[in-house]
C-alpha positions as CSV (number, residue, x, y, z in Angstrom):
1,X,-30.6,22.4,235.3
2,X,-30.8,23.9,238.6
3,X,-33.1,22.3,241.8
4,X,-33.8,24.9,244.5
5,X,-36.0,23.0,247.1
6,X,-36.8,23.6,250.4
7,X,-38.4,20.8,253.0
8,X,-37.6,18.1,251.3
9,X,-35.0,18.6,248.9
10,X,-31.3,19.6,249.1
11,X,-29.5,21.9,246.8
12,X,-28.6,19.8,244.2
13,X,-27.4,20.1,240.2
14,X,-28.5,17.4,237.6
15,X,-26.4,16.4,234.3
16,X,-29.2,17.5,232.7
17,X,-28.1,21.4,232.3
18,X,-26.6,20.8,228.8
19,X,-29.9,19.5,227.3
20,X,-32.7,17.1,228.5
21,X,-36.2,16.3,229.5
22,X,-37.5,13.9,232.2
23,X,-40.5,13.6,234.3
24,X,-41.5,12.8,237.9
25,X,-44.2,12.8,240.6
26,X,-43.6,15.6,243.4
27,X,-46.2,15.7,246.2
28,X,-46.7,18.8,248.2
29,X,-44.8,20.5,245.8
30,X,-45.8,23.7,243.4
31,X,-43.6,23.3,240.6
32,X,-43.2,27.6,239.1
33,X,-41.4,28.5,235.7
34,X,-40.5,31.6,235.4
35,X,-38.5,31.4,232.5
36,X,-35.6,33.2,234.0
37,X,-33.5,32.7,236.9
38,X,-34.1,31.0,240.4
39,X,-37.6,32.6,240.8
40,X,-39.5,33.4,243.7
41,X,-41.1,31.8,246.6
42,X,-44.5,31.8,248.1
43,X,-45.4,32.1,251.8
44,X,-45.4,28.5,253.3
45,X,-45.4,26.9,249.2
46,X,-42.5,24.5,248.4
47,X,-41.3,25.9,244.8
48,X,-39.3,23.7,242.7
49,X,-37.4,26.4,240.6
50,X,-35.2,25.5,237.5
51,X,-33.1,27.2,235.2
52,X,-34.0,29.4,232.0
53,X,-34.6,27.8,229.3
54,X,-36.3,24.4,230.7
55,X,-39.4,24.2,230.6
56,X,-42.3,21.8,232.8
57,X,-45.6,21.3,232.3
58,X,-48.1,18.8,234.2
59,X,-49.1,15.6,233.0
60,X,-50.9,14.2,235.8
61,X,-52.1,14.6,239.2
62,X,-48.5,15.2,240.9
63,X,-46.5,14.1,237.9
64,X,-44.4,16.5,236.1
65,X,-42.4,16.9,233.4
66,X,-39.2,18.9,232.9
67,X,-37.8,19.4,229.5
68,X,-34.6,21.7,228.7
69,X,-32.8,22.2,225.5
70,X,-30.0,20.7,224.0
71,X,-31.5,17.4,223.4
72,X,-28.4,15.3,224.9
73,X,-28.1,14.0,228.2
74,X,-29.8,12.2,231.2
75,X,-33.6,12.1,232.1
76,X,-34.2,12.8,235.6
77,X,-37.6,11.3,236.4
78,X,-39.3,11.4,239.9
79,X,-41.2,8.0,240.0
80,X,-42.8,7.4,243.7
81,X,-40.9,10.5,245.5
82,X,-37.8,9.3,244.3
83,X,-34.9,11.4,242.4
84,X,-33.5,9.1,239.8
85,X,-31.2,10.2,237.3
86,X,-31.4,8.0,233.8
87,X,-30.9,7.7,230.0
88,X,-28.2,6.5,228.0
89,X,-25.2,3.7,229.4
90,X,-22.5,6.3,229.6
91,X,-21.9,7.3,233.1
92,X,-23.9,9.9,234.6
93,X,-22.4,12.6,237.3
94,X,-24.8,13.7,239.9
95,X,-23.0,17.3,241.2
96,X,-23.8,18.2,244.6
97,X,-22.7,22.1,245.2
98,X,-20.3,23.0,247.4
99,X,-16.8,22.2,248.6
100,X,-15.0,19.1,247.6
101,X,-14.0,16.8,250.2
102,X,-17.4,17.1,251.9
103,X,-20.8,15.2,252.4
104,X,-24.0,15.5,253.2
105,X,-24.8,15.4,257.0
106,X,-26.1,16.7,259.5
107,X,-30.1,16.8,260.9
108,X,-31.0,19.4,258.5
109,X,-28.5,18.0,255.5
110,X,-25.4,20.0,254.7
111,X,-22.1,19.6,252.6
112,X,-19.6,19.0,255.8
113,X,-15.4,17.3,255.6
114,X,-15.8,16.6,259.8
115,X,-19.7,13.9,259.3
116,X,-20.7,12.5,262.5
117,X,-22.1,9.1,262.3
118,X,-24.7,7.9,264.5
119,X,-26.2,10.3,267.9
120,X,-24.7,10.5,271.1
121,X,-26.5,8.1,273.8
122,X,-29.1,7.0,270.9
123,X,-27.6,5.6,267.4
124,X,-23.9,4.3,267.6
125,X,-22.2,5.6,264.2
126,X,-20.7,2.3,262.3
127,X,-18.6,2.6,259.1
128,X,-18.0,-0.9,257.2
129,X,-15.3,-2.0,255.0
130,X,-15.7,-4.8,252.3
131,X,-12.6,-6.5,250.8
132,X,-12.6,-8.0,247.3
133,X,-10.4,-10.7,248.4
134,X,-13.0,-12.3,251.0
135,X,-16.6,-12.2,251.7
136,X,-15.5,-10.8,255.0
137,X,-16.6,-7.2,256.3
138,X,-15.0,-4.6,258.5
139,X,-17.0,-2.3,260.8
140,X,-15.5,0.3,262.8
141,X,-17.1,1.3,266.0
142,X,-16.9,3.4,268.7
143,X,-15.9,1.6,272.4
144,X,-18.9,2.4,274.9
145,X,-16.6,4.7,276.8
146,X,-18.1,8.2,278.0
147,X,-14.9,10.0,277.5
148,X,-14.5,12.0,273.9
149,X,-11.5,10.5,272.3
150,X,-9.5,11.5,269.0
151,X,-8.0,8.7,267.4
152,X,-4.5,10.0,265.2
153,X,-3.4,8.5,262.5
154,X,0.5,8.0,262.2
155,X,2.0,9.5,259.6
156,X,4.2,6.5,258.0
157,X,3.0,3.4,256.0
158,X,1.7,1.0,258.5
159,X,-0.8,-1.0,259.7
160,X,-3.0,-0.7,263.1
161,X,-1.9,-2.9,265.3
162,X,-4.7,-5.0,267.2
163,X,-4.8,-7.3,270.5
164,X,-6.0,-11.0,269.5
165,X,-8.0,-11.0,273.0
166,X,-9.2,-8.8,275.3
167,X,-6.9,-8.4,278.1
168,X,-7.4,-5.7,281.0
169,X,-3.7,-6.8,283.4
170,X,-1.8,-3.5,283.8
171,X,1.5,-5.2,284.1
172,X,1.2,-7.4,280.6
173,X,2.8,-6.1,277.5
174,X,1.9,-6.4,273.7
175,X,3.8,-9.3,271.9
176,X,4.1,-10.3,269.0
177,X,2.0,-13.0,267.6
178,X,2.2,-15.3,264.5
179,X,-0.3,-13.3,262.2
180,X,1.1,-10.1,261.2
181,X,-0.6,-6.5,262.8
182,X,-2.0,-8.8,265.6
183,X,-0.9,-9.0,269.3
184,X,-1.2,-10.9,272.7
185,X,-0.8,-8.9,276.1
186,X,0.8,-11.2,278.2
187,X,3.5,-10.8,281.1
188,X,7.6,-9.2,280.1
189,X,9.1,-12.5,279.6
190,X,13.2,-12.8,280.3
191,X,13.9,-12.6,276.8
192,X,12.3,-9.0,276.4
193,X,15.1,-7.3,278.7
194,X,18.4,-6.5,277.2
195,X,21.4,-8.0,278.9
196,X,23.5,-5.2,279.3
197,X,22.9,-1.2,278.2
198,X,25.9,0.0,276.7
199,X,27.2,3.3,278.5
200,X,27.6,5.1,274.9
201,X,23.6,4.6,274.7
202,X,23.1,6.1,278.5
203,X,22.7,10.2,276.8
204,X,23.9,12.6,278.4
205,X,21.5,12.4,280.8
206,X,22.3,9.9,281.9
207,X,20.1,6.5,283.4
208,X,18.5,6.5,286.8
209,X,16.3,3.7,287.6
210,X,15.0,2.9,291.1
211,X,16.7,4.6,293.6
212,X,19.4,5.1,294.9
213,X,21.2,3.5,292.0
214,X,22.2,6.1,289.0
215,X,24.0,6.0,285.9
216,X,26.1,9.3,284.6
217,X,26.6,10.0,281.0
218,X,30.2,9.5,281.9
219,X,29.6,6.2,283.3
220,X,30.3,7.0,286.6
221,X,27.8,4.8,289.1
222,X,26.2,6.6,292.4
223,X,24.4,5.5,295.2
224,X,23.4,8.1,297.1
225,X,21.7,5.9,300.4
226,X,24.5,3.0,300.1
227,X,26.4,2.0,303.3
228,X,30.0,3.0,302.8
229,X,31.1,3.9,306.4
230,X,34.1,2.1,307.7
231,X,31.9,1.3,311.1
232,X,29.6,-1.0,308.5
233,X,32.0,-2.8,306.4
234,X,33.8,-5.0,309.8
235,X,32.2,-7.6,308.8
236,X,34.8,-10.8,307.5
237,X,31.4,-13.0,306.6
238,X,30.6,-13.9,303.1
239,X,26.9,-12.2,302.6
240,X,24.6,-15.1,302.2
241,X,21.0,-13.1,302.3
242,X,20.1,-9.7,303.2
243,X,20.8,-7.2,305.5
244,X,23.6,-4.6,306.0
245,X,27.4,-6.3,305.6
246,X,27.7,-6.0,308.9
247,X,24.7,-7.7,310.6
248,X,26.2,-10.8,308.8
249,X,27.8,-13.4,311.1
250,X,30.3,-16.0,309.6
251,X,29.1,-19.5,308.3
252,X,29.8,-22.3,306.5
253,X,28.2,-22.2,303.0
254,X,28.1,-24.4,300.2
255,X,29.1,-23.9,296.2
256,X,27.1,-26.1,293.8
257,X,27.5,-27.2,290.7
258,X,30.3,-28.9,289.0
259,X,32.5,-26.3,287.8
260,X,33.1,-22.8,289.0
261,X,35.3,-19.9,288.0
262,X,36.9,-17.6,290.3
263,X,38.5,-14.1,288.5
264,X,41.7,-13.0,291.2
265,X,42.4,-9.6,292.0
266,X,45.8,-8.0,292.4
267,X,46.5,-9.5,295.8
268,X,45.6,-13.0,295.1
269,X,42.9,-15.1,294.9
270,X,42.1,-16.4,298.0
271,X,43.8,-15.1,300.8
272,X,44.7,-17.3,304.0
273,X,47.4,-15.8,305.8
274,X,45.5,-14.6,308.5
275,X,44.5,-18.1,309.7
276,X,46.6,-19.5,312.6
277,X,45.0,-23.0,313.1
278,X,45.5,-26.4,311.7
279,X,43.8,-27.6,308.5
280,X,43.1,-23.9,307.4
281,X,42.5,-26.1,304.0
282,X,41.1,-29.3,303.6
283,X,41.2,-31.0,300.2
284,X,39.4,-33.8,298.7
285,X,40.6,-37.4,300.3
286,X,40.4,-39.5,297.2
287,X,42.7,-40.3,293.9
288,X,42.7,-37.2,291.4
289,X,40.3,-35.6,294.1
290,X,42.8,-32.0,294.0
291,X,44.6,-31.3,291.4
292,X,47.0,-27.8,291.3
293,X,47.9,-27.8,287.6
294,X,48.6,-24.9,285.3
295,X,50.6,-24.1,282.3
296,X,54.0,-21.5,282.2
297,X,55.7,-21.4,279.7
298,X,58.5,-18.3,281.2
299,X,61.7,-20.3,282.3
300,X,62.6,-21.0,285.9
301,X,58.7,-20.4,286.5
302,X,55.8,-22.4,288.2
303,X,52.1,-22.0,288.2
304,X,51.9,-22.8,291.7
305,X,54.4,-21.5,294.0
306,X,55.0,-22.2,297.9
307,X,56.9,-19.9,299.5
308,X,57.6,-18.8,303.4
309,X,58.4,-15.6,303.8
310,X,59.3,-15.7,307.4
311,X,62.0,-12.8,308.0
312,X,60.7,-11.8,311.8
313,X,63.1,-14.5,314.1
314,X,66.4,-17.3,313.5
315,X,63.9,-20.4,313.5
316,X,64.1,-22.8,311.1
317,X,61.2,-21.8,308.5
318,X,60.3,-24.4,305.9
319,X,59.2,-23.5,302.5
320,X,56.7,-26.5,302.4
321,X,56.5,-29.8,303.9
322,X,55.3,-32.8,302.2
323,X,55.5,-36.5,303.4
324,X,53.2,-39.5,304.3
325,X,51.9,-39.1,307.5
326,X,49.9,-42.3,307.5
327,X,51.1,-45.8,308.5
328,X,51.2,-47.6,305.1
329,X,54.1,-49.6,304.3
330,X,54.3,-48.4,300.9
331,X,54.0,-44.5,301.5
332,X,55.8,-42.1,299.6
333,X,57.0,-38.8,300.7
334,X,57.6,-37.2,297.6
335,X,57.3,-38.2,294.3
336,X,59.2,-36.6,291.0
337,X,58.7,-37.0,287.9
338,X,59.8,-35.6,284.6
339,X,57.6,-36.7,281.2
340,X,60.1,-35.5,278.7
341,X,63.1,-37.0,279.7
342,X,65.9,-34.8,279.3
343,X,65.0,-32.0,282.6
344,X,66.4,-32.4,285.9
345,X,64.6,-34.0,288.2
346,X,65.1,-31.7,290.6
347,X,67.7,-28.6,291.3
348,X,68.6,-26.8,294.5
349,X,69.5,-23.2,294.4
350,X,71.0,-21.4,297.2
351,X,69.4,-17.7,297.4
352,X,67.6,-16.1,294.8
353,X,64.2,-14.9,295.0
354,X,60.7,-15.5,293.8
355,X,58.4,-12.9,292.1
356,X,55.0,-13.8,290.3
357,X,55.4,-17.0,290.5
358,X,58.7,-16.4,288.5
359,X,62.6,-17.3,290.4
360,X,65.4,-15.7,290.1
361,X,68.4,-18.0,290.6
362,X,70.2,-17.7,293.1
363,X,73.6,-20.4,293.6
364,X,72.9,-23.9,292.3
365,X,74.4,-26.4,294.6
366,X,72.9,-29.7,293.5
367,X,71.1,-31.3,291.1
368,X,69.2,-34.6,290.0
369,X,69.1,-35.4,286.9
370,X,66.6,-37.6,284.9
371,X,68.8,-41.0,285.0
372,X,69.2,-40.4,288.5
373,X,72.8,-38.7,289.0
374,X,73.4,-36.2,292.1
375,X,75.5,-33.5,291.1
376,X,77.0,-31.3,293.9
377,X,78.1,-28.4,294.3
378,X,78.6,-25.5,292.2
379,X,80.5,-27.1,288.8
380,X,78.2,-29.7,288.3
381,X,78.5,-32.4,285.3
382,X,76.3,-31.7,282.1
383,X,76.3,-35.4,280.6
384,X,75.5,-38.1,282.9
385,X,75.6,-41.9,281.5
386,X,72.8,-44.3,283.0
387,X,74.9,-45.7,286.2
388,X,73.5,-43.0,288.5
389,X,76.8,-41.6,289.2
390,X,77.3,-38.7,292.1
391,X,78.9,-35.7,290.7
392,X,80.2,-33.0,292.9
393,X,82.4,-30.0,292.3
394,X,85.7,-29.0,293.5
395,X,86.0,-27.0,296.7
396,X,87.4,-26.5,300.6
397,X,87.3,-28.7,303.3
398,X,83.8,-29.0,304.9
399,X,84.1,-28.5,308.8
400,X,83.8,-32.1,310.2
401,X,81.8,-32.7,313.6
402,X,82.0,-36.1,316.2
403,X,80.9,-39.2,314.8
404,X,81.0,-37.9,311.6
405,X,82.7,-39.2,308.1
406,X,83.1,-36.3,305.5
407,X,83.8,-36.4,302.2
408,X,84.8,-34.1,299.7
409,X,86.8,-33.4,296.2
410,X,89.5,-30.9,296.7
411,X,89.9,-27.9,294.7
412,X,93.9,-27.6,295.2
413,X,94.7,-31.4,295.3
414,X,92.0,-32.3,292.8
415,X,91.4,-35.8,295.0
416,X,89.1,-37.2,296.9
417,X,89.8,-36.4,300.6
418,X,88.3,-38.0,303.2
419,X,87.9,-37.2,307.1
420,X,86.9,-40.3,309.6
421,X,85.1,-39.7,313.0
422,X,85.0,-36.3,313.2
423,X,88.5,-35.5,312.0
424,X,89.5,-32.4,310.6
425,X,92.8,-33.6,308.9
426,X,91.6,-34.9,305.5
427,X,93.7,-38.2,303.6
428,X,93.6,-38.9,300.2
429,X,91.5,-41.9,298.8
430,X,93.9,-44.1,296.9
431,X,92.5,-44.5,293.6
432,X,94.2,-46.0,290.2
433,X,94.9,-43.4,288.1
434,X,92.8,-43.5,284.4
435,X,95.6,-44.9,281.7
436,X,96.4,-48.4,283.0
437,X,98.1,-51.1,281.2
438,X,97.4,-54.4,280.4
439,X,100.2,-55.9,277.8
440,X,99.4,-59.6,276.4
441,X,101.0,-62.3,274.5
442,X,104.1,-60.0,274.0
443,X,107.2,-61.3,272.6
444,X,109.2,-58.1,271.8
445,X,110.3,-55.2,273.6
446,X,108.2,-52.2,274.1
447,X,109.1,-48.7,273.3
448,X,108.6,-45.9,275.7
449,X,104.5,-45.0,276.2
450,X,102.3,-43.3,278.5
451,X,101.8,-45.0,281.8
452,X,99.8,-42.2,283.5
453,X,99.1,-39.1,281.3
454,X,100.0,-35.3,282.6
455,X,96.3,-34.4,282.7
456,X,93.4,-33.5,284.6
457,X,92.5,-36.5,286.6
458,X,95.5,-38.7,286.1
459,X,98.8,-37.4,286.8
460,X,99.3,-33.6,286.0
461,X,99.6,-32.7,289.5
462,X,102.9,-32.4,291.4
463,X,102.8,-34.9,294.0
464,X,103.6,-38.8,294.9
465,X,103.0,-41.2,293.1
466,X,102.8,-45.4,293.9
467,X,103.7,-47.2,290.4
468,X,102.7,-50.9,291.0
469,X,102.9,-53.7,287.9
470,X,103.6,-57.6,286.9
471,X,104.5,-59.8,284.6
472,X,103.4,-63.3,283.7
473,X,104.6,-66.1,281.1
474,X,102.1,-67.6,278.4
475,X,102.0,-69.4,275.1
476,X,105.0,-72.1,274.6
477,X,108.0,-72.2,277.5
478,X,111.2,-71.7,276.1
479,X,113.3,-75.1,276.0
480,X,116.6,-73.4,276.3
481,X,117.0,-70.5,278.9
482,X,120.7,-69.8,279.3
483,X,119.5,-66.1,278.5
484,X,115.9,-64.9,278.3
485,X,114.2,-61.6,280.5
486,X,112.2,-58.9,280.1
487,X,112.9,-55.6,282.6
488,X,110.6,-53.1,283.1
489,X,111.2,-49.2,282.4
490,X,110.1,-46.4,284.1
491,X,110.3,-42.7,282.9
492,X,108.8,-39.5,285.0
493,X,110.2,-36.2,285.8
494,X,110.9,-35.4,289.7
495,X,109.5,-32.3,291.7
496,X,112.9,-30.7,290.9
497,X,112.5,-30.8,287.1
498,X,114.9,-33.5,286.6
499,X,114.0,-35.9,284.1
500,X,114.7,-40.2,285.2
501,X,115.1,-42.2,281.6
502,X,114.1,-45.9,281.0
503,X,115.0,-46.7,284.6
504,X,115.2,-50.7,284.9
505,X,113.4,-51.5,288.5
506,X,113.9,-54.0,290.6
507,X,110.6,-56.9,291.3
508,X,110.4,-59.9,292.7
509,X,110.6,-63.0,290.1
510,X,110.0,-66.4,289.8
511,X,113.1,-68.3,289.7
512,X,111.6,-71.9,290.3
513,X,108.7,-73.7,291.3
514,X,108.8,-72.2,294.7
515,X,111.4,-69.6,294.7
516,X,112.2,-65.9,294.0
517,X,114.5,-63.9,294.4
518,X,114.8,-59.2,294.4
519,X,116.4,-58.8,290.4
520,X,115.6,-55.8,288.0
521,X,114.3,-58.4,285.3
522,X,111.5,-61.2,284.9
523,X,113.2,-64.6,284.0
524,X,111.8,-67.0,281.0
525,X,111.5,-70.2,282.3
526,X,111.1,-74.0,280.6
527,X,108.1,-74.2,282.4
528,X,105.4,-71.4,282.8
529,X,104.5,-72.4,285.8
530,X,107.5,-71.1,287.4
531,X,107.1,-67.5,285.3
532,X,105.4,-64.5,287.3
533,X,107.3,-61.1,288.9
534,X,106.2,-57.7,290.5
535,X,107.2,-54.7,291.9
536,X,106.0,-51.3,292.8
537,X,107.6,-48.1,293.4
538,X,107.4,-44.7,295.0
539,X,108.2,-41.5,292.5
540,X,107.7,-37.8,293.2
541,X,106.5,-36.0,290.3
542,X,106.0,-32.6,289.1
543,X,103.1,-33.2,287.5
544,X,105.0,-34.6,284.1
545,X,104.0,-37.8,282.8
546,X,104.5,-40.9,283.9
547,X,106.0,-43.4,280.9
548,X,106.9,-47.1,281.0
549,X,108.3,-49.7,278.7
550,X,110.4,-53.3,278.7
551,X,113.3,-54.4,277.6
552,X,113.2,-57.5,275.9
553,X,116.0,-60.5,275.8
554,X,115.2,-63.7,274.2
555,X,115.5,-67.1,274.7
556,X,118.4,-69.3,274.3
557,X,116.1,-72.1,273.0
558,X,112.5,-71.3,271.9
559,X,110.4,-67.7,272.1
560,X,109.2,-66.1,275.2
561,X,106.0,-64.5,275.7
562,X,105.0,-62.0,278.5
563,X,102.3,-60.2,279.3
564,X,102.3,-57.0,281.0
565,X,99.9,-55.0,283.4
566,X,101.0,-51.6,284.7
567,X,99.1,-48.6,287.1
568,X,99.6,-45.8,289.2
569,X,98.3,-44.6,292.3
570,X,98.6,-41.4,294.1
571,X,99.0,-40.7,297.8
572,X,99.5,-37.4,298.2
């Protein structure tokens, strides 16, 4: 069925077309069938025109009643100036002509996809929202603003994000709040900045922010209004508050804190050798209050190195100086210590040179070890014992001055030579030679043995030689000594090559209780108390050994013991 109306009806289409009949009250309203097709209409008379086939007729007063064939379908009844569209339970489709997409709107009603709710400056358009998971509603509404707007959606799966409170401070931003889609202006906080912008993410753009300071894509940073004249860099002050670098005037300042970090550059750390007074540094006056401690693990290196590198006059420049100025009785200049245990203590180099904290040897000319030994000179010892021995290596003459005793071991006469009071003519210190004798309880004669050995530090080198020895009695005195001696024997080769064999030498021997007498032999006696001799000699050598050894006659009566002790000495 079709409904033409004018005034107060829109074009509308009913479910009734395939076959129904209804009634309804129209006032004002001339209700025309025709029979056929939309019909006509009458100068200023409302028709209500339907489609061929349906008839109407009146029932009464202003109700009417349409009836169209087909016998299926909807009524459509018109009870107090109201369209209503009824019948059986199945759903019933009410088709509005036009468009789809569209509604009715407008202030004469028409099919529109762009409504407008509400009338500028009289009626503000609302359009409400129900959810089925609360009794809650939604209403959208326009803000009281006088400016048209358009509001776009974005074009991704999201939500709208709203503020939890109305807040008008230009300089707050939205954050994040607890309840999703929901926000909170509030001031940038210092965990909404990023620490550091990567260059890769500059573009090639680059970044400028507030001038003068820029960015390049390169990486490259400008200031175009910086000071960079020479004329405004003099300045030696550290900058402690604004201004230009060289406005600054120098002044003390102060480092908080407990700990702090300082990065050096090429040239050093901190550099002090332009300051000319006293105390350029003052440290801490307190146990542990400075400590200067690194690790280096590169041999002959240090993490701290003091070095003067005076090389502009003759005087006497000193690496470092370190001592105990105060007036305590128990100061200590300098104190060395090793935790291992097997390092030196300390060694002294003469030369060398010193380059990132890293020497380069120069000569070492002495040496103290960990159990306290010097060693001087170049051919220092490598073992020491625990007697703190002085260890110095072979060499010249040093040049003796007045009132001075100097002491040094000879490369050529490998001795100890000694100058006195300023000398210059060095003697020999008399020293036993290493391989002494000492012969007990000896009742036999003893074959030819070493007395001084031909090596380095006993008697290898050609020179003369003092042979000193004695003899003593012991055990039981012989009852009968009509014969009974022992001699001793001396073997060495002279500085002409020539070889002296088992030479018996003359001593000085007992021959009583109080009386001796120059024989080449010690005597047995019948009483020990009157058995002793001794005797020495002078040899030359040529740097052979030295050998020894006694003759042995016995007793007449009984079995004579001796006892034998036997060194050498050198004298030049």
């Amino acid at each position: 069925m079709l409904l033409i109306a004018t005034s107060a009806f829109a074009q509308n289409t009913g479910g009734g077309q395939g076959g129904s009949s209804g009634s309804g009250t129209l006032t004002g309203l001339t209700v025309q069938n025709n029979g056929s097709g939309a019909g006509t209409v009458s100068t200023g008379i409302p028709i209500l025109n339907f489609a061929s086939g349906c008839t109407s007729g009146a029932v009464s007063g202003s109700t009417f009643t349409i009836t169209c064939p087909g016998g299926s379908g909807d009524t459509i009844t018109s009870p107090n100036s109201t369209l209503t569209v009824g019948g059986t339970s199945s759903a019933t489709t009410l088709d509005l002509v036009g468009a789809a997409g569209k509604i009715m709107a407008g202030a004469t009603p028409a099919l529109t996809a762009t409504p407008t709710l509400g009338v500028a400056s009289t009626t503000t358009g609302t359009l409400a929202f129900a959810n089925s998971a609360n009794t809650g509603v939604m209403t959208l509404t326009p803000a009281s603003g006088t400016v048209a707007a358009t509001v776009t959606i974005p074009d991704v799966t999201t939500s709208l994000v709203g503020e939890s409170a109305s807040d008008t401070t230009t300089t707050h931003v939205l954050h994040a709040s607890a309840t999703g889609a929901v926000g909170t202006f509030s001031a940038i906080a210092t965990g909404d900045l990023p620490t550091a912008i990567p260059i890769g993410n500059i573009g090639s753009a680059g970044l400028s922010g507030t001038a003068p300071v820029t960015i390049s894509a390169a990486g490259a940073i400008g200031c175009a209004t910086c000071v960079t004249s020479a004329a405004s860099l003099t300045s030696n002050a550290i900058m402690t508050g604004a201004g230009s670098q060289a406005s600054q005037t120098v002044a003390d300042f102060t480092i908080g804190g407990t700990a702090h970090t300082f990065l050096a550059g090429a040239s050093g750390l901190v550099d002090f050798s332009a300051e000319t007074g006293t105390a350029s540094v003052k440290l801490p006056a307190v146990a542990g209050g400075t400590s200067l401690a690194g690790t280096d693990t590169a041999s002959l290196s240090s993490p701290i190195t003091l070095v003067n590198t005076n090389s502009t006059n003759s005087n006497t420049s000193v690496g470092s100086i370190i001592g105990a100025a105060g007036t305590s009785t128990g100061g200590i200049g300098l104190l060395v210590f090793d935790v291992s245990g097997t390092g030196d203590l300390a060694d002294f180099y003469n030369g060398g040179s010193v380059a990132s904290g890293v020497y380069t040897p120069g000569t070492k000319e002495a040496s103290i070890s960990n159990s306290g030994a010097l060693a001087l000179g170049t051919a220092n010892c490598t073992t020491f014992g625990t007697a703190g021995p002085i260890c110095m290596g072979e060499g010249t003459a040093p040049t003796n001055v007045s009132g001075t005793t100097a002491l040094y071991p000879d490369s050529t006469a490998h001795e100890v030579l000694v100058a006195t009071n300023g000398s210059t003519s060095y003697g020999m210190m008399v020293r036993a030679r290493p391989g002494a004798i000492n012969q007990t309880s000896q009742t036999a004669a003893i074959s030819t043995s070493t007395l001084c050995a031909a090596s380095a530090g006993a008697c290898n080198v050609a020179g003369q030689y003092h042979v000193h020895w004695n003899f003593w009695g012991s055990g039981t005195a012989c009852s009968s000594v009509t014969a009974g001696s022992v001699t001793f024997l001396l073997t060495w080769t002279d500085e002409n090559a020539t070889t002296h064999s088992a030479v018996a030498m003359q001593m000085i021997a007992q021959t009583g209780a109080a009386t001796t007498a120059m024989q080449s032999s010690f005597p047995f006696q019948t009483a020990l108390a009157n058995e002793s001799a001794s005797g020495d000699v002078t040899i030359s050598t040529n740097g052979s050994v030295i050998q020894y050894g006694a003759g042995y006659t016995a007793c007449t009566t009984g079995t004579g013991t001796f006892n034998l002790r036997a060194t050498v000495t050198r004298t030049q």
